[in-house]
N, CA and C atoms as a LAMMPS dump frame, in Angstrom:
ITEM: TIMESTEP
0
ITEM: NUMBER OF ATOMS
291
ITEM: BOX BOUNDS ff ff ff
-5.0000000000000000e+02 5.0000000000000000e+02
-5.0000000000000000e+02 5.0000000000000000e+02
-5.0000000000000000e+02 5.0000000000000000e+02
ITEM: ATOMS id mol type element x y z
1 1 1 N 3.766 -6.737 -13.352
2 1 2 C 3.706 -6.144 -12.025
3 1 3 C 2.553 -6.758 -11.243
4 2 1 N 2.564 -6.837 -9.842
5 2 2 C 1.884 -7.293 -9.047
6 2 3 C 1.24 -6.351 -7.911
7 3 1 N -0.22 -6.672 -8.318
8 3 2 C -1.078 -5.321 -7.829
9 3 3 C -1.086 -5.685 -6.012
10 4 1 N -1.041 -4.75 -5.596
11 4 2 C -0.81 -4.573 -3.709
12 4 3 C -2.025 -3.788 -3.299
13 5 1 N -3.104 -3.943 -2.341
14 5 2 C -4.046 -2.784 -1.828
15 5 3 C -3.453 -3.014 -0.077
16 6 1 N -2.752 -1.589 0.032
17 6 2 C -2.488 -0.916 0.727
18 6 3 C -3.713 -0.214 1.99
19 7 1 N -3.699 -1.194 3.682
20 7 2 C -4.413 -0.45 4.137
21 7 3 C -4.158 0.513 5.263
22 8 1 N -4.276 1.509 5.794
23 8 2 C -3.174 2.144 6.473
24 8 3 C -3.876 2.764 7.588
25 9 1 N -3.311 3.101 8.878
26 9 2 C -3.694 3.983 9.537
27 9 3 C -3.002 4.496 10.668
28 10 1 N -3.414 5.995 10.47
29 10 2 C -2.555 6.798 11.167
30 10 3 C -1.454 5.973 12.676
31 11 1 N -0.841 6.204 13.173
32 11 2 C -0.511 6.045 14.46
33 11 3 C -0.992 7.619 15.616
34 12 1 N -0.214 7.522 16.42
35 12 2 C -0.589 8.633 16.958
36 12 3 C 0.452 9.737 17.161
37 13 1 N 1.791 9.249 16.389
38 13 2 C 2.199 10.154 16.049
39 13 3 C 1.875 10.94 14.67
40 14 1 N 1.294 9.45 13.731
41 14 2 C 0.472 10.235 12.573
42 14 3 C 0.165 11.204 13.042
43 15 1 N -0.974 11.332 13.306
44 15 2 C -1.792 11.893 13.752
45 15 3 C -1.468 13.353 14.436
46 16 1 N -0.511 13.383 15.29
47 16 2 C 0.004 14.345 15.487
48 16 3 C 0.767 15.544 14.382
49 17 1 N 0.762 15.01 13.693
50 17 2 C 1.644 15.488 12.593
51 17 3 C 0.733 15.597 11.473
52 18 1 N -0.44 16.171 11.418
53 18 2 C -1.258 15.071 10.291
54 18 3 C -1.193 15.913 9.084
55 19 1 N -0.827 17.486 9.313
56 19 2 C -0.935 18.37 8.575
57 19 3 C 0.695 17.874 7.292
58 20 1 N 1.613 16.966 7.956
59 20 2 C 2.54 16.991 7.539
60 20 3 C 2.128 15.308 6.225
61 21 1 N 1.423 14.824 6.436
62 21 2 C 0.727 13.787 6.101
63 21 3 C 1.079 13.768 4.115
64 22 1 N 0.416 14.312 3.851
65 22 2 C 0.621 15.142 2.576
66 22 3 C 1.567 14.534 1.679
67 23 1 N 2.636 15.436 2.656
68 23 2 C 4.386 15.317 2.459
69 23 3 C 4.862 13.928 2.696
70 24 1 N 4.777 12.943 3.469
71 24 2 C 4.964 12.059 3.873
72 24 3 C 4.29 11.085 2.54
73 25 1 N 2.757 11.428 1.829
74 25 2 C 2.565 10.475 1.33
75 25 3 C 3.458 10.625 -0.506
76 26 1 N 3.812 11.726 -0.526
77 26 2 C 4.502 11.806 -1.149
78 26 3 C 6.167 11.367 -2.212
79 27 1 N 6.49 11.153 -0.322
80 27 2 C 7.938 10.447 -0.273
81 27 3 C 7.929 9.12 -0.356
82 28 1 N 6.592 8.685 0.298
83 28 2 C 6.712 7.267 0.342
84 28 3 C 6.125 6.636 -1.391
85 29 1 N 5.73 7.462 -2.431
86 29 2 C 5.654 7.7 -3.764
87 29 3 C 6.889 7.146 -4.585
88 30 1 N 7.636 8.357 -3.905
89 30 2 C 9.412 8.383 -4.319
90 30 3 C 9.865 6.892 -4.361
91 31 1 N 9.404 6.554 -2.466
92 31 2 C 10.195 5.483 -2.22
93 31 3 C 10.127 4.37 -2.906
94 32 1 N 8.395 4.347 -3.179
95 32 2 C 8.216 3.288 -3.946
96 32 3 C 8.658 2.685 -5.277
97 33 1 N 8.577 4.122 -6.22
98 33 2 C 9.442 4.244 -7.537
99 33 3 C 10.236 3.415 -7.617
100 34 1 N 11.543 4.411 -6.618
101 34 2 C 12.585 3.842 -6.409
102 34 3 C 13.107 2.271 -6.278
103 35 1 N 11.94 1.722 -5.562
104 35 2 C 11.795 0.366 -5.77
105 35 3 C 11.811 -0.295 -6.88
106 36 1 N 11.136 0.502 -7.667
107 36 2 C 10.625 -0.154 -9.466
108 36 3 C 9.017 -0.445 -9.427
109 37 1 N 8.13 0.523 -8.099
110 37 2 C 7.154 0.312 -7.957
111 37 3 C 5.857 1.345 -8.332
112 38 1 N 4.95 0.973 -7.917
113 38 2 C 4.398 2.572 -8.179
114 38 3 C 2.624 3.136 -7.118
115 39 1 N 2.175 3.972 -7.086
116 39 2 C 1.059 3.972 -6.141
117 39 3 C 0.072 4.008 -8.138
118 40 1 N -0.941 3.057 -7.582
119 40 2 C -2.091 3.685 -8.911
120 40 3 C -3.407 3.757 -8.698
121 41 1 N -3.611 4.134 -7.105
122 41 2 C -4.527 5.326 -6.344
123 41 3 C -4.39 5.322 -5.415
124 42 1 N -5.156 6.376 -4.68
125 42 2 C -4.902 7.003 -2.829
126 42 3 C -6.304 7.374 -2.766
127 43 1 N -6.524 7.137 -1.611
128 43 2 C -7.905 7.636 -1.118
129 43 3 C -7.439 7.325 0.566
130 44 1 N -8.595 8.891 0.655
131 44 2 C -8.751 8.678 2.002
132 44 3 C -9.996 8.169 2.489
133 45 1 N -10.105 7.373 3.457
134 45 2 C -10.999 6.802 3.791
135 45 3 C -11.836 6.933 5.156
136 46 1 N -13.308 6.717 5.279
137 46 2 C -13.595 6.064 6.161
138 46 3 C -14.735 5.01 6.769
139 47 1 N -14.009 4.69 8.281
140 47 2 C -14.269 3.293 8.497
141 47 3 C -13.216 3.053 8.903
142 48 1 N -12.873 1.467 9.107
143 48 2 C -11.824 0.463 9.793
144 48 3 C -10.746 1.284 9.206
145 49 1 N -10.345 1.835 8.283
146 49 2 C -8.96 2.061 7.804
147 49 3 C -8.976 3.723 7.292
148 50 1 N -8.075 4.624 7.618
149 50 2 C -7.813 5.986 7.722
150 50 3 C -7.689 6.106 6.322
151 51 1 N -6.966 5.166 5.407
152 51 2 C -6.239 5.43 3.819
153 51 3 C -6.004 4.044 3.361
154 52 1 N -6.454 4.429 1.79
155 52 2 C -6.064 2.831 1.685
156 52 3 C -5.238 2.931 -0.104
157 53 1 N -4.068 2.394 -0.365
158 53 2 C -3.398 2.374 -1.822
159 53 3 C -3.667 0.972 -2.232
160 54 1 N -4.014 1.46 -3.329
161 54 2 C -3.676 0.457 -4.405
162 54 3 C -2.01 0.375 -5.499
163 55 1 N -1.407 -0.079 -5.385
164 55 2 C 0.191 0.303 -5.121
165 55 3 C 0.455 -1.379 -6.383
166 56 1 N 1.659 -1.106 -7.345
167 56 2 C 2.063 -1.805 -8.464
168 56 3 C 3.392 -2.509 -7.782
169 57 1 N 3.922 -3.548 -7.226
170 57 2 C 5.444 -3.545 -7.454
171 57 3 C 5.744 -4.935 -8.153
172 58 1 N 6.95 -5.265 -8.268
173 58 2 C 7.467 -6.355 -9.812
174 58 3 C 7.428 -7.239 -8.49
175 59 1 N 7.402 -7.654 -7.546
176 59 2 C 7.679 -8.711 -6.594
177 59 3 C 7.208 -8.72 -4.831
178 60 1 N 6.504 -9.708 -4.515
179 60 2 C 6.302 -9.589 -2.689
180 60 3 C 7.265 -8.88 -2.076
181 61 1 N 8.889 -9.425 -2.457
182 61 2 C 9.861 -8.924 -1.377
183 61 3 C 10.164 -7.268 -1.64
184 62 1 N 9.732 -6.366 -2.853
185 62 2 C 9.574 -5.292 -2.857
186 62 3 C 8.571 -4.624 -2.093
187 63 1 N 7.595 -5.523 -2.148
188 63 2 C 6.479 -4.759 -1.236
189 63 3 C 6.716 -4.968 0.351
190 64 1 N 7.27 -6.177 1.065
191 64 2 C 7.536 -6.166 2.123
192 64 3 C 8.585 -5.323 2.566
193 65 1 N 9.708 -4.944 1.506
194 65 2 C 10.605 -3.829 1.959
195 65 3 C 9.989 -2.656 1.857
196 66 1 N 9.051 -2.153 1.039
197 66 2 C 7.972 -0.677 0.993
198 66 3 C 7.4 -0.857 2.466
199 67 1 N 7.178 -1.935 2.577
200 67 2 C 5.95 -2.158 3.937
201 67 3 C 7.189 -1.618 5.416
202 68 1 N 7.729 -2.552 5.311
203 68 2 C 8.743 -2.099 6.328
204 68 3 C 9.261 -0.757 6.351
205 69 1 N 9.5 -0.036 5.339
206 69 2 C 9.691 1.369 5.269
207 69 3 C 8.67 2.636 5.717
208 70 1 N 7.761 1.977 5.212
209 70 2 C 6.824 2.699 5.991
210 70 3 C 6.76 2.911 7.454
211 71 1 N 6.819 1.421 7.861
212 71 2 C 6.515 1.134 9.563
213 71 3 C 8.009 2.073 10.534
214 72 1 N 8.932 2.164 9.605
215 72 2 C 10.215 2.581 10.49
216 72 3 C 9.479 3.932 10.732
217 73 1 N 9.061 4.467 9.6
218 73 2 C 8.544 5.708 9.783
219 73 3 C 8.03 6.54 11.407
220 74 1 N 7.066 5.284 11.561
221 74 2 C 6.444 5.452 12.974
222 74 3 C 5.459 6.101 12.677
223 75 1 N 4.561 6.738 11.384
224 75 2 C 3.264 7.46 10.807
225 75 3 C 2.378 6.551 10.846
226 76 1 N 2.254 5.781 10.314
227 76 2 C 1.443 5.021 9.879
228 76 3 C 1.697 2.989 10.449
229 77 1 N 0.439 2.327 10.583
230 77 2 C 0.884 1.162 10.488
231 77 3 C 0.162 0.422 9.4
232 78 1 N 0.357 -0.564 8.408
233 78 2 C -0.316 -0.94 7.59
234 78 3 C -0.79 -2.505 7.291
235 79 1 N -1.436 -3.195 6.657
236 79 2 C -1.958 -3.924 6.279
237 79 3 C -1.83 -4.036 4.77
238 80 1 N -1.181 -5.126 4.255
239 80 2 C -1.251 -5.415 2.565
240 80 3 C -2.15 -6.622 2.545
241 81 1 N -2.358 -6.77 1.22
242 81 2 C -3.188 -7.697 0.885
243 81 3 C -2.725 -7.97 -0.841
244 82 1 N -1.785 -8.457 -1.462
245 82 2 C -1.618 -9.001 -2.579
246 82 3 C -2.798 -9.11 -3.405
247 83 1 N -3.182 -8.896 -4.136
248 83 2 C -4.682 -8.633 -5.275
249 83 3 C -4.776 -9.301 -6.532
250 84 1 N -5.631 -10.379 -7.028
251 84 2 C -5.349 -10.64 -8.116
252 84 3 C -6.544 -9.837 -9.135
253 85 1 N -6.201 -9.395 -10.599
254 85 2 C -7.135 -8.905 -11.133
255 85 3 C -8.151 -10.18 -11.839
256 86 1 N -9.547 -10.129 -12.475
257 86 2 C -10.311 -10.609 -12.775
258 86 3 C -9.707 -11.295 -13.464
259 87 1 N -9.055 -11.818 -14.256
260 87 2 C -8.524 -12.552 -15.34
261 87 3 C -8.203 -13.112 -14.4
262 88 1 N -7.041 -12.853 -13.617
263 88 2 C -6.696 -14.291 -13.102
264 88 3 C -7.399 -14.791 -12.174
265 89 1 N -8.606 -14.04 -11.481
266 89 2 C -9.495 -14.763 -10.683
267 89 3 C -9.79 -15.703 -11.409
268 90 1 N -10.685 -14.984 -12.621
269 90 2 C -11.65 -16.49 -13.46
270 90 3 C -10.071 -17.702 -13.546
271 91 1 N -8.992 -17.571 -13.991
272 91 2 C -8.241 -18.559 -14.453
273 91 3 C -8.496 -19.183 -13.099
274 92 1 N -7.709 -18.677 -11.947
275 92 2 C -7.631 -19.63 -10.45
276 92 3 C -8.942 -20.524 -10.206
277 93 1 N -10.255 -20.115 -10.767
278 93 2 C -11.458 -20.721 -10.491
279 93 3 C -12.028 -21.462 -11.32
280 94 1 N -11.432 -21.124 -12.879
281 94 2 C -11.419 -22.44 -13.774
282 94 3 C -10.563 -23.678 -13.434
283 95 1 N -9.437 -23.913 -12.312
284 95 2 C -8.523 -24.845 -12.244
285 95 3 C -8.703 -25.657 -11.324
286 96 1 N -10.49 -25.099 -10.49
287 96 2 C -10.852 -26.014 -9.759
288 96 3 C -11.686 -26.961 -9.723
289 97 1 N -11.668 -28.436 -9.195
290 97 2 C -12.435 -29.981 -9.937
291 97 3 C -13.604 -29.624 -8.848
C-alpha cells in the first residue's frame, strides 16, 4: 500500500455545516475502504490547513478517485501529497552519484 497525507480544508459550505463534519468524515472512511483503502490518522489542525489524513491506498488512481470524491462533495477542498516512508527515502538517496 501506498501512504497518502491528506490536506484539507473546510469550504464554506463546510463550514456551514460543520457540526455535520463528523458524519461526513466518517463516510468518506467507508468510501475509502471501499476503495481497498484506508484512513491511518485524522487530526484536526491548525494553521494553513483545517485537517490533515494520513490515508493507505494500493494505487495513485485510487487516491485520485478518493480525491475527486471528496471534491464532488462540495465540504471540503484538498491537497495530497504521495509519502514515502524512511526506508525508501534512505533507498531513493542511496541511488544518488
Amino acid at each position: 500500500m501506498t501512504t497518502y497525507i491528506i490536506m484539507l480544508n473546510w469550504t464554506e459550505q463546510g463550514v456551514k455545516n460543520l457540526r455535520e463534519s463528523p458524519k461526513r468524515l466518517d463516510a468518506a472512511k467507508k468510501a475509502l475502504e471501499a476503495m481497498g483503502g484506508s484512513f491511518r490518522d485524522f487530526y484536526l489542525t491548525m494553521g494553513d490547513c483545517d485537517m490533515v489524513a494520513v490515508c493507505e491506498a494500493p494505487d495513485d488512481a485510487v487516491m485520485a478517485r478518493f480525491g475527486l470524491t471528496l471534491a464532488m462533495g462540495g465540504n471540503v477542498r484538498s491537497r495530497t501529497m504521495k509519502a514515502f516512508p524512511e526506508k525508501a527515502y534512505r533507498e531513493l538517496i542511496g541511488t544518488l552519484s
